[in-house]
C-alpha positions as CSV (number, residue, x, y, z in Angstrom):
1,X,134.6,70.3,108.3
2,X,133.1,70.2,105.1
3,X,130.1,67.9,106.3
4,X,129.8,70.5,108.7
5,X,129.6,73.6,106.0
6,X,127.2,71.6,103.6
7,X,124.4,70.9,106.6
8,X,124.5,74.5,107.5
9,X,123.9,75.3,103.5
10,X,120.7,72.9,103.9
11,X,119.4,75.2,107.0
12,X,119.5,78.0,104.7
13,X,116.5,76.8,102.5
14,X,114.7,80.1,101.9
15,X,118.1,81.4,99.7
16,X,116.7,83.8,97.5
17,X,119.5,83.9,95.3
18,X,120.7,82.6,91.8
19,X,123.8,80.2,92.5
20,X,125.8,78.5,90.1
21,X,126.2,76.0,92.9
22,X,122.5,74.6,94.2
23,X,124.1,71.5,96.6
24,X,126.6,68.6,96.5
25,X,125.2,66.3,93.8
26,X,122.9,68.2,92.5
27,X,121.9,69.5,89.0
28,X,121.1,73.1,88.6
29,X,119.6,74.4,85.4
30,X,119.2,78.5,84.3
31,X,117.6,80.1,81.5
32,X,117.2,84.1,81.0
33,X,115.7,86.6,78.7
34,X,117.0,89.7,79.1
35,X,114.8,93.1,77.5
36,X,116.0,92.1,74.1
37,X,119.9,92.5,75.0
38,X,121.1,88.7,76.4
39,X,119.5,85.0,75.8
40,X,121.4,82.6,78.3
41,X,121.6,79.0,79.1
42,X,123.2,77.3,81.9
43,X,123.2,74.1,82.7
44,X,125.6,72.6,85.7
45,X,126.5,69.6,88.1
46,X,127.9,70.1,91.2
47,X,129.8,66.7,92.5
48,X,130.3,68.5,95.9
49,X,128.8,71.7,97.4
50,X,132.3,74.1,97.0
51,X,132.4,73.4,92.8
52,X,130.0,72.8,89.6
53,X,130.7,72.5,86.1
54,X,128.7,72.5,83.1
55,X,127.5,73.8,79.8
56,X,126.6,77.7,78.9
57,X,125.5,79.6,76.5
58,X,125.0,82.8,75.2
59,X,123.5,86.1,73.0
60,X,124.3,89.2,73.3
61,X,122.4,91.8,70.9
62,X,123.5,95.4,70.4
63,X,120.4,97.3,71.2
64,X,120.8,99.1,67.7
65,X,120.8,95.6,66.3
66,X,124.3,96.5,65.1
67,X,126.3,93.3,66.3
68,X,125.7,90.0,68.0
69,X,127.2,87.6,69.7
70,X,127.0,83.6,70.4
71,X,129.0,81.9,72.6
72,X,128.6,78.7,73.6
73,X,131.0,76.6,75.7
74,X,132.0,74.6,79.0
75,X,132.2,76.9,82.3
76,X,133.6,75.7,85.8
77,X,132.2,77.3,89.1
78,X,133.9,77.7,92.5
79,X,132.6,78.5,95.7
80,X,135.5,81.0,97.0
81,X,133.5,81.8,100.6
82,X,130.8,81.3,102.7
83,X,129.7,82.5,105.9
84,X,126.7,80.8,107.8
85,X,125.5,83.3,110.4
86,X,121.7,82.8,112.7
87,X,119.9,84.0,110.5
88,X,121.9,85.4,107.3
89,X,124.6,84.0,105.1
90,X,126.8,85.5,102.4
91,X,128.7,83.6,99.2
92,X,131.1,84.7,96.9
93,X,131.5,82.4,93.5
94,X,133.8,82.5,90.7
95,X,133.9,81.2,87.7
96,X,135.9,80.6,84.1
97,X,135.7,78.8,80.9
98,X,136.3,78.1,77.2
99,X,133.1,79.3,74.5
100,X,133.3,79.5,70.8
101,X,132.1,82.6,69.2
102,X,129.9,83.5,66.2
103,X,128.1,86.4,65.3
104,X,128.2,89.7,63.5
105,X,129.7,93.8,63.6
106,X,130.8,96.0,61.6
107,X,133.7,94.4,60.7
108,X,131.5,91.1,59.1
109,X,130.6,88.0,60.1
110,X,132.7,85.7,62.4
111,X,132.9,82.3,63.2
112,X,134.8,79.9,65.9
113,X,136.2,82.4,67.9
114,X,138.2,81.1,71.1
115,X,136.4,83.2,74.0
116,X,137.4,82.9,77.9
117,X,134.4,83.3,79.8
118,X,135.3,84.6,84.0
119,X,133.1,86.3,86.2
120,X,132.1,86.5,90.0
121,X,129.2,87.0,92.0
122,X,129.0,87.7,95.9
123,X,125.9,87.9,97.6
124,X,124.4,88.4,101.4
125,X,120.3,87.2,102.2
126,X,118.1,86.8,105.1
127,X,114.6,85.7,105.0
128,X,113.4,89.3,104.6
129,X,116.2,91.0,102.5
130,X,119.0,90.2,100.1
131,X,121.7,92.1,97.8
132,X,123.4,90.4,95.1
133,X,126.5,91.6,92.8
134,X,127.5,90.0,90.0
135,X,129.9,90.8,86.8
136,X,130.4,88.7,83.8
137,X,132.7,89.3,81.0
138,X,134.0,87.6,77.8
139,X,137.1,88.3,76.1
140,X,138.4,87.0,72.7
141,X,140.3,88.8,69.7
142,X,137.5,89.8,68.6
143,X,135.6,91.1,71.4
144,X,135.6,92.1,74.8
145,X,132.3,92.3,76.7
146,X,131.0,92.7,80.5
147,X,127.4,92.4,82.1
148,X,127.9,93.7,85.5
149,X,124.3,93.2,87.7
150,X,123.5,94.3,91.0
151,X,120.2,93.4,92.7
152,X,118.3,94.4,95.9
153,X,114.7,92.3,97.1
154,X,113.0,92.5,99.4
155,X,110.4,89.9,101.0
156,X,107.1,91.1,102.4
157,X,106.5,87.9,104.3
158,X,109.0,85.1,106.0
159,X,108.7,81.9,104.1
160,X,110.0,78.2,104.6
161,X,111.4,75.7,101.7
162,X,107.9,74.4,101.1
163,X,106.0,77.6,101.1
164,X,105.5,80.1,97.8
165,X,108.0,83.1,98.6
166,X,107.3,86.1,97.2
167,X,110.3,88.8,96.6
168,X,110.0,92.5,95.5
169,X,113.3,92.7,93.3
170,X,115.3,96.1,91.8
171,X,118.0,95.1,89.4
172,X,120.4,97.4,87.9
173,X,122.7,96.1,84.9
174,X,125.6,98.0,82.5
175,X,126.6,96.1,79.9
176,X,130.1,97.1,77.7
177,X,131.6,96.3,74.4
178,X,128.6,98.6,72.7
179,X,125.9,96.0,73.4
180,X,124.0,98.9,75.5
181,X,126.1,102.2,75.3
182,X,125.6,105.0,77.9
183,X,122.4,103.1,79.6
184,X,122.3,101.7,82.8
185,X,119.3,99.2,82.2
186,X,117.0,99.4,85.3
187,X,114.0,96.6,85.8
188,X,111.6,96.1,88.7
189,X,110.9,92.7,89.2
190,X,108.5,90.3,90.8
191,X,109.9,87.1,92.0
192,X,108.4,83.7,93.0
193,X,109.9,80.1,94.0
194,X,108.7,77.2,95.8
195,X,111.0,74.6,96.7
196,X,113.6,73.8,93.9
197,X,111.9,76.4,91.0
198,X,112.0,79.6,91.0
199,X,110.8,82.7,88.2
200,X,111.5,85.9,87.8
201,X,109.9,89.1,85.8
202,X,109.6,92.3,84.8
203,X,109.3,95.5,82.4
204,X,111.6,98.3,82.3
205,X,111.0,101.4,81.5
206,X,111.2,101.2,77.8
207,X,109.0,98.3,78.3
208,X,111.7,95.6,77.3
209,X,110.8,92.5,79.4
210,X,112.9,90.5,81.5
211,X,112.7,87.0,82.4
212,X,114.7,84.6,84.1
213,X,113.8,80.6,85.3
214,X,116.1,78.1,87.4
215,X,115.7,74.7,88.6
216,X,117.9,72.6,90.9
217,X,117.3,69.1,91.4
């Protein structure tokens, strides 16, 4: 059954959408730049297509440049769900793990700060559209933050693994814990892959860029 699941994951290879799982033994590496709010690095193996595990880390900047945070740590991911359809299909991950935390508030300066890092992310795509939700959060003694990110695309064309897609992208994003208070941070964003890369961009209104790159090999 689960031979069965995995080949219909490989008929689904114009996924448009940032997994923490890419395929079973396989490597997938993440890297994001978020409009001067969040640095993250993600790096995971997955020994079989339902679970990955790996190394992450993390900024997050207050936009007043009042506090920030550094967490870096080991992170497990689980595919809860999947469902192959024709010509869709929809996930839902979840994930935990263990960072250390450093940074500064008003309080001072901190150091080794046992964090536990959860989140989840479901998401539904089709060669012409996709939605994604996704919310992140870390919780320590110290802190308690969440990055909860939606996203809509859309594709002008219909594109195959080996072709260069091309996805029209609207994210939404709220972060908590005072990083950005009271602002829901909207960006329109252009997004390209080809085979095992992808990148993403763009400006929001403030003119904060965003940028996000992934590789799975």
């Amino acid at each position: 059954m689960r031979k069965a699941a995995l080949l219909l994951a490989f008929a689904m290879p114009w996924a448009a959408n940032a997994k923490p799982i890419a395929f079973a033994d396989g490597w997938t590496v993440m890297a994001e730049s978020g409009t001067n709010t969040m640095r993250e690095a993600q790096v995971f193996y997955a020994p079989t297509y339902w679970w990955s595990g790996g190394l992450s880390a993390t900024k997050l900047i207050a936009d007043d440049k009042s506090m920030e945070r550094e967490m870096a740590g080991v992170q497990v991911n689980y595919l809860v769900k999947r469902w192959n359809l024709p010509a869709a299909q929809g996930n839902v991950f979840a994930w935990g793990g263990l960072a250390s935390a450093r940074g500064f508030d008003a309080e001072g300066t901190f150091s080794g700060v046992a964090t536990a890092r959860y989140g989840a992310q479901a998401d539904y795509e089709t060669r012409r559209i996709y939605a994604s939700a996704k919310t992140d959060w870390s919780q320590s003694s110290r802190f308690t933050h969440g990055v909860t990110t939606v996203q809509l695309g859309v594709a002008p064309f219909e594109h195959d693994y080996e072709d260069l897609a091309v996805w029209f992208v609207l994210q939404a994003r709220r972060y908590t814990g005072g990083i950005l208070p009271g602002e829901t941070e909207v960006v329109p964003m252009l997004r390209l892959f080809k085979g095992n890369f992808w990148i993403e961009g763009g400006v929001d209104r403030n003119r904060r860029a965003q940028v996000m790159v992934m590789m799975n090999f």
